[in-house]
SEKEFI-777987 format. One record per residue (C-alpha): residue number from 0; x, z, y; residue in three letters. Coordinates in steps of 0.02 Angstrom, whole numbers, plus 50000, padded with zeros to 5 digits. Each point is the difference from the previous one (the first is absolute). Example, Ala and Ser with C-alpha at 12.3 -4.5 7.8 and 13.67 -1.06 7.14 Angstrom:
2
<r i="0" xx="50615" zz="50390" yy="49775" aa="ALA"/>
<r i="1" xx="50069" zz="49967" yy="50172" aa="SER"/>
//
This chain:
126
<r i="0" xx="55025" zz="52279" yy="54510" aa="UNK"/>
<r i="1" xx="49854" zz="49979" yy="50124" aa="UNK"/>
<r i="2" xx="49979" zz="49875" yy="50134" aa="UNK"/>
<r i="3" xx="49896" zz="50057" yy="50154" aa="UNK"/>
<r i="4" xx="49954" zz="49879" yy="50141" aa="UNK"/>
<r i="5" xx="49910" zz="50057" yy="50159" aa="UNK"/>
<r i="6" xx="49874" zz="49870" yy="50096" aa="UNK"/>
<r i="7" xx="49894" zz="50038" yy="50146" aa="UNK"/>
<r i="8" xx="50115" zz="50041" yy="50159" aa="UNK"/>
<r i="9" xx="49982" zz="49921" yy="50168" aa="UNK"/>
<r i="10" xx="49958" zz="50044" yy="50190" aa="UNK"/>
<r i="11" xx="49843" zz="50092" yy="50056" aa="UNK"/>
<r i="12" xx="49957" zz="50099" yy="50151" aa="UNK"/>
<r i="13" xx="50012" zz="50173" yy="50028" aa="UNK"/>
<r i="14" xx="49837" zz="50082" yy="49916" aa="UNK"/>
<r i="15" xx="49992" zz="49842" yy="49885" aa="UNK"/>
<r i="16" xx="50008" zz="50013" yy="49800" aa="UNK"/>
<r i="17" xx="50084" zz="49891" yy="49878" aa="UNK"/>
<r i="18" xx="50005" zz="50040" yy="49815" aa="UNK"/>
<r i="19" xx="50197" zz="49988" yy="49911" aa="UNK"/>
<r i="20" xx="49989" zz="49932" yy="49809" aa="UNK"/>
<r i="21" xx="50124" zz="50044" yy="49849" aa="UNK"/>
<r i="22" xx="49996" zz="49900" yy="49831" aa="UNK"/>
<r i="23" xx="50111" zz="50083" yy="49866" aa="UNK"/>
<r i="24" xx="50072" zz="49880" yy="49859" aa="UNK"/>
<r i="25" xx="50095" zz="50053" yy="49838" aa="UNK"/>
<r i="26" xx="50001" zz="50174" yy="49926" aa="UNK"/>
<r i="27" xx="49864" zz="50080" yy="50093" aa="UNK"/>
<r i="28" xx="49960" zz="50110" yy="49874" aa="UNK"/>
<r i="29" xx="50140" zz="50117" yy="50057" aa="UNK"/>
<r i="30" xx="49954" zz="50010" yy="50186" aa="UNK"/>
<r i="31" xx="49928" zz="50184" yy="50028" aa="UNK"/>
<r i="32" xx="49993" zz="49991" yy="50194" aa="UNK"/>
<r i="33" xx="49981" zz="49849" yy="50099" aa="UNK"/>
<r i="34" xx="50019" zz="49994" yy="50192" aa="UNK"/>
<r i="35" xx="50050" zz="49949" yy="50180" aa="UNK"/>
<r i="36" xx="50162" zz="50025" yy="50103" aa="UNK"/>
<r i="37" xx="50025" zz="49938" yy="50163" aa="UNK"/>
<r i="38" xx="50139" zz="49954" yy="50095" aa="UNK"/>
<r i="39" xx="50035" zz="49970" yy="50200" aa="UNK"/>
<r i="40" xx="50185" zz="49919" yy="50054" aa="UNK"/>
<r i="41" xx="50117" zz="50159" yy="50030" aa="UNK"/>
<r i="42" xx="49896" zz="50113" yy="49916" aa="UNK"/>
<r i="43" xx="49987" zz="50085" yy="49816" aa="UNK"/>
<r i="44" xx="49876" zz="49950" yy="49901" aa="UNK"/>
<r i="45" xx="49844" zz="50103" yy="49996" aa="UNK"/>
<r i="46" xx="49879" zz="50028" yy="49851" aa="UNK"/>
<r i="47" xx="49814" zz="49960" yy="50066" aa="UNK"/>
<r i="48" xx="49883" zz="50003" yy="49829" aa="UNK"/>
<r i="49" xx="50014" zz="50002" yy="49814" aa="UNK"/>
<r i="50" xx="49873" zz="50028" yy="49876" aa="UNK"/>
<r i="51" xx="50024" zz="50063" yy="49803" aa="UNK"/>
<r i="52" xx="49942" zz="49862" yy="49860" aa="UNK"/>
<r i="53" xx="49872" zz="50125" yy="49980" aa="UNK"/>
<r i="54" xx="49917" zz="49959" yy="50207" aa="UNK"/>
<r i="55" xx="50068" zz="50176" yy="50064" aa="UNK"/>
<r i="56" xx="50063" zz="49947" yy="50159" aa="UNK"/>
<r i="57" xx="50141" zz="50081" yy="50144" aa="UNK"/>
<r i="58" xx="50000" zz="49968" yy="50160" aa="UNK"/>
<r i="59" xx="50137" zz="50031" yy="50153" aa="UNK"/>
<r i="60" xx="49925" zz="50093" yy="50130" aa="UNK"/>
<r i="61" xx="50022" zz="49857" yy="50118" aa="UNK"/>
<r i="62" xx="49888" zz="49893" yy="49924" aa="UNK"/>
<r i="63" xx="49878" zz="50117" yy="49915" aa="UNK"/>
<r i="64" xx="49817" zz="49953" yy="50049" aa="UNK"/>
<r i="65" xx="50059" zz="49842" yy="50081" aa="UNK"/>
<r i="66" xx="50048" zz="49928" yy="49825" aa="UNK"/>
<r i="67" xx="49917" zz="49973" yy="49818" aa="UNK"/>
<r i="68" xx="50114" zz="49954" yy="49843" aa="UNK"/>
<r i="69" xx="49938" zz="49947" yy="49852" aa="UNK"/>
<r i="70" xx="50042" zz="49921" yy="49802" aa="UNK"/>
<r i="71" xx="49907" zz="49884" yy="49923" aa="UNK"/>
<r i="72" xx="50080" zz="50017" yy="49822" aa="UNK"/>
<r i="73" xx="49922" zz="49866" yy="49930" aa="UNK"/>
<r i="74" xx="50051" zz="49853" yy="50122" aa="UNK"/>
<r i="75" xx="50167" zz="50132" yy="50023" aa="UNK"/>
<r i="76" xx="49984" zz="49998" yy="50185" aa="UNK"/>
<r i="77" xx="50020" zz="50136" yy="50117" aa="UNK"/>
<r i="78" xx="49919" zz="49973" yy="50158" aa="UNK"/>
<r i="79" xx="50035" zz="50068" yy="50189" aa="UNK"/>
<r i="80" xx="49851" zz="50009" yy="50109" aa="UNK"/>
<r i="81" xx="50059" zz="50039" yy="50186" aa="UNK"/>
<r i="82" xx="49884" zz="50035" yy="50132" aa="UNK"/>
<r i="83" xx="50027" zz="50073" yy="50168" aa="UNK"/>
<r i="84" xx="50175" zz="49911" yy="49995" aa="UNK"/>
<r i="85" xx="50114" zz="50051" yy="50145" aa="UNK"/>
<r i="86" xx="50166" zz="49940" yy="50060" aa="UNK"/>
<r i="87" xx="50108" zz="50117" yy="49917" aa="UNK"/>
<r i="88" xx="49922" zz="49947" yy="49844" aa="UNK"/>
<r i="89" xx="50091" zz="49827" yy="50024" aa="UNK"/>
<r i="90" xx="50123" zz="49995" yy="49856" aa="UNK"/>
<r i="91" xx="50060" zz="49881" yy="49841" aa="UNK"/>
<r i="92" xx="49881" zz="50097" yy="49858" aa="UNK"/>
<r i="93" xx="50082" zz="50011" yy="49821" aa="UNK"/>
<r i="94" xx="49893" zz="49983" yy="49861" aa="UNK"/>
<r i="95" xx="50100" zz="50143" yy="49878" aa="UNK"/>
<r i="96" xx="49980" zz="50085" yy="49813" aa="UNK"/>
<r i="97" xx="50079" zz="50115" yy="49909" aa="UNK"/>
<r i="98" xx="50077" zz="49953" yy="49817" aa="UNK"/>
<r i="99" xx="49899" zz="50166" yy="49947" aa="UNK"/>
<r i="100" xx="49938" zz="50170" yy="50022" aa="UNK"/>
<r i="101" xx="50017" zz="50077" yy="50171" aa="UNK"/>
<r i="102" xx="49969" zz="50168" yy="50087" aa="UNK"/>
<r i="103" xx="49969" zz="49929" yy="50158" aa="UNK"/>
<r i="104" xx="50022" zz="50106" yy="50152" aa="UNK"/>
<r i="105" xx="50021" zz="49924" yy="50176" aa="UNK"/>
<r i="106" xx="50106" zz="49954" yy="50091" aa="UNK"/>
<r i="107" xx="50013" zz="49868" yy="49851" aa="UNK"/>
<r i="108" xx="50160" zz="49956" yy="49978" aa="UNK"/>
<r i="109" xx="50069" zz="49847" yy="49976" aa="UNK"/>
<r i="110" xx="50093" zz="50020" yy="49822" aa="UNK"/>
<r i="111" xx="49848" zz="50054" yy="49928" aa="UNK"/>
<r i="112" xx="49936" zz="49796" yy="49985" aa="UNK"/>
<r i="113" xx="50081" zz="49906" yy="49894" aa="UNK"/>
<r i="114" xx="49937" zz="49858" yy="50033" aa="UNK"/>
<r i="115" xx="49947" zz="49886" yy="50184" aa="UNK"/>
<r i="116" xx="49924" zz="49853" yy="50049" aa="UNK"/>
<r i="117" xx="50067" zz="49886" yy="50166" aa="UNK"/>
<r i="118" xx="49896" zz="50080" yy="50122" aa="UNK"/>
<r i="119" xx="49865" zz="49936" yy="50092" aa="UNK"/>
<r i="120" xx="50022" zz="50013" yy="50226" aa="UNK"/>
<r i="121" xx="49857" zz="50071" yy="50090" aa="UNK"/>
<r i="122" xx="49972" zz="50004" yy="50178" aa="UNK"/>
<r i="123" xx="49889" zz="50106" yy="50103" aa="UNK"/>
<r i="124" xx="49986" zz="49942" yy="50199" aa="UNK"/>
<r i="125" xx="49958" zz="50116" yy="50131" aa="UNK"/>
//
């Protein structure tokens, strides 16, 4: 089993940054991908980054260049880096992995991740 848990979320104005955390617990060592969904009340979830345990990362087109994942494989912690946030990026962000190999191709899909964490809310003011 793995254990993820997401830190970092809050309220920022439009144009603002904040920067989304993910420590993974337990049997890492059978994570290939690691990544972020997001949700927004009444809508599907959407897949926004992920990133191979080897640093290749994928981005969705509505957050490429705006966005910057990243592993640290050491301290196991994927990181979100958001800049140039915007309103429609407000969302609860899930912290996912899979239980192993993936070909990835976007839309990500949900039943792909084994494993969540709670989610962390951010907030993006106009």
């Amino acid at each position: 089993q793995v254990q993820l848990v997401e830190s970092g979320g809050g309220s920022v104005q439009a144009g603002g940054s904040l920067r989304l955390s993910c420590v993974a617990s337990g049997y890492t060592d059978s994570i290939y991908y690691m990544g972020w969904f997001r949700q927004t009340p009444g809508k599907e979830r959407e897949g926004v980054a992920f990133i191979t345990r080897f640093g290749w990362p994928t981005y969705a087109e509505s957050v490429k260049d705006r966005f910057t994942i990243s592993l640290d494989r050491a301290d196991k912690t994927l990181s979100l880096q958001m800049s140039s946030l915007k309103p429609e990026d407000t969302a609860m962000y899930y912290c996912v992995a899979t239980a192993g190999y993936l070909e990835l191709v976007l839309p990500a899909q949900e039943r792909d991740f084994r494993f969540w964490g709670q989610g962390t809310q951010v907030t993006v003011s106009s």
